[in-house]
N, C-alpha and C positions, 0 to 999 in steps of 0.2 A: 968664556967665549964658546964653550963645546958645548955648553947646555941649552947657548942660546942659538947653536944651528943645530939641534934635535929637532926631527918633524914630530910631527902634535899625529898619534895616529887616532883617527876620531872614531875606527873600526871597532878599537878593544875599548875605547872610551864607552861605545855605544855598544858592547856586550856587557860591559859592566854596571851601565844601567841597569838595563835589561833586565839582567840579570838579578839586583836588587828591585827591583820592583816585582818580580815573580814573587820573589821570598818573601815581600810585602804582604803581597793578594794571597798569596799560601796563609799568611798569617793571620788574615784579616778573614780569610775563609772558615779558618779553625773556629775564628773567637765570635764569627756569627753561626755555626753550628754549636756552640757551647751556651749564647742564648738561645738559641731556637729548643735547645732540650732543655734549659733552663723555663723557656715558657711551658712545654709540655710540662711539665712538670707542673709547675702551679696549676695549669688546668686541670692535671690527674688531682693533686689537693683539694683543691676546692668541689671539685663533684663528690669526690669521695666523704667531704666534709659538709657537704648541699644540707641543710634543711630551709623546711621552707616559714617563711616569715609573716607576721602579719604585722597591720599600717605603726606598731609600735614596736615592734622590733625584737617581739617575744617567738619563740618557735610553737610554727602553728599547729602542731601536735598537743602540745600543753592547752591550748586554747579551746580544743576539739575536744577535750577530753573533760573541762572542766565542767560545761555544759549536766555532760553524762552524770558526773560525778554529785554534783549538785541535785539534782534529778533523784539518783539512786538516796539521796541521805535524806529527801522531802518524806521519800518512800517508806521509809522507815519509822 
């Protein structure tokens, strides 16, 4: 009977909310700063790994080159 004339305090109810949903968005903060350096990251990769391609998928350095190469051995 005592518990059921206990007032409902909706004061500390609602700091304890509060309270977990900070801890929430703290949390959710962390873990989109851990992608956001996770994408930098791939971006730093991939430029540092850039070359550049031609329409079939060879690196176009090789393709530039073989011209030359071809050329110099006619000369021969």
């Amino acid at each position: 009977m005592e518990a059921d004339n206990r007032q409902f305090d909706g004061k500390l109810f609602l700091k304890d909310v509060n309270r977990k949903l900070n801890d929430r968005l703290a949390e959710i903060q962390k873990d989109l700063n851990q992608g956001l350096k996770e994408i930098e990251n791939m971006h730093e990769y991939y430029w540092e790994n850039y070359t550049e391609m031609d329409q079939y998928g060879y690196e176009d350095y090789d393709n530039q080159q073989a011209p030359l190469t071809a050329g110099k051995c006619k000369q021969r």
